[in-house]
C-alpha positions in Angstrom: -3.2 14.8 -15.1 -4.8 11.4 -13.3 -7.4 11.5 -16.3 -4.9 12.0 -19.3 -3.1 8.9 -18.2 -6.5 6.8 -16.7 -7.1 7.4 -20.6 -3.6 6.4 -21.6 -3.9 2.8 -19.5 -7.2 2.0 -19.5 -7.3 1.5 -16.2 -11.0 2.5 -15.1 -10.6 3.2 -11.4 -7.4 5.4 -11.4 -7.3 8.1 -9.0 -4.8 9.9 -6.6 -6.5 7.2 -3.7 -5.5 4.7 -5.9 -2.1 5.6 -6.7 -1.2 6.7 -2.8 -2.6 2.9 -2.1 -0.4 1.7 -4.3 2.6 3.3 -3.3 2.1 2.0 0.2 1.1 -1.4 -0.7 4.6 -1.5 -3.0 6.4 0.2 -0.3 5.6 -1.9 2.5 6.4 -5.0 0.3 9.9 -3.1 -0.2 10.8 -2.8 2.8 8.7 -5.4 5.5 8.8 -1.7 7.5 5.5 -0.3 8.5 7.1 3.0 10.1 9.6 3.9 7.6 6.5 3.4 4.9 3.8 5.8 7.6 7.1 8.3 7.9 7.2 8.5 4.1 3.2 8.4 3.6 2.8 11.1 6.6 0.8 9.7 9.2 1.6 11.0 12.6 -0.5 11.0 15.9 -0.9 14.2 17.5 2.5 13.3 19.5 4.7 12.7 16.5 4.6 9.0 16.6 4.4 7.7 13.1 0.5 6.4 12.7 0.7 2.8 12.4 -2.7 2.0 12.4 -3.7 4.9 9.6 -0.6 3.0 7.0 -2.5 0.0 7.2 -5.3 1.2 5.7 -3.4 1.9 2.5 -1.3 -1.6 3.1 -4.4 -4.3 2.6 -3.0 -7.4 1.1 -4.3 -7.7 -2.6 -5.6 -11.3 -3.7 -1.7 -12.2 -4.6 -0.4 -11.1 -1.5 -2.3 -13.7 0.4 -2.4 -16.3 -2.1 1.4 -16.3 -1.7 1.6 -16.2 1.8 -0.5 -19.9 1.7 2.3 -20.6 -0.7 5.0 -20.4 1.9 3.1 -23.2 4.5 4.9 -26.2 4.4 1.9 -28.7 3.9 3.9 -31.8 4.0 
């Protein structure tokens, strides 16, 4: 299924990593929420605890993400 539409788009690097990466980046952004986005991605620690640390490997800032965040500094 990830193949037929990898061919559809174009896009070269397409895969179920890429996707799930996605949806937490686009999540995250959603919501400013990093434990209602590790609830909905399913990280837990052994305890239960949503897994913080494990949703912020899918939750790197792209290129934009920081470009806009120097955007918000007041430089005057």
């Amino acid at each position: 299924m990830i193949e037929k539409y990898r061919k559809f788009t174009g896009i070269k690097h397409l895969n179920c990593h890429s996707l799930r990466h996605t949806f937490g980046h686009d999540l995250l952004e959603a919501t400013k929420d990093l434990q209602k986005v590790a609830n909905l991605m399913g990280h837990y620690k052994e305890n239960g605890d949503p897994n913080i640390a494990m949703t912020m490997i899918y939750t790197t800032p792209s290129k934009e993400d920081l470009e806009d965040a120097v955007e918000l500094i007041s430089w005057t």
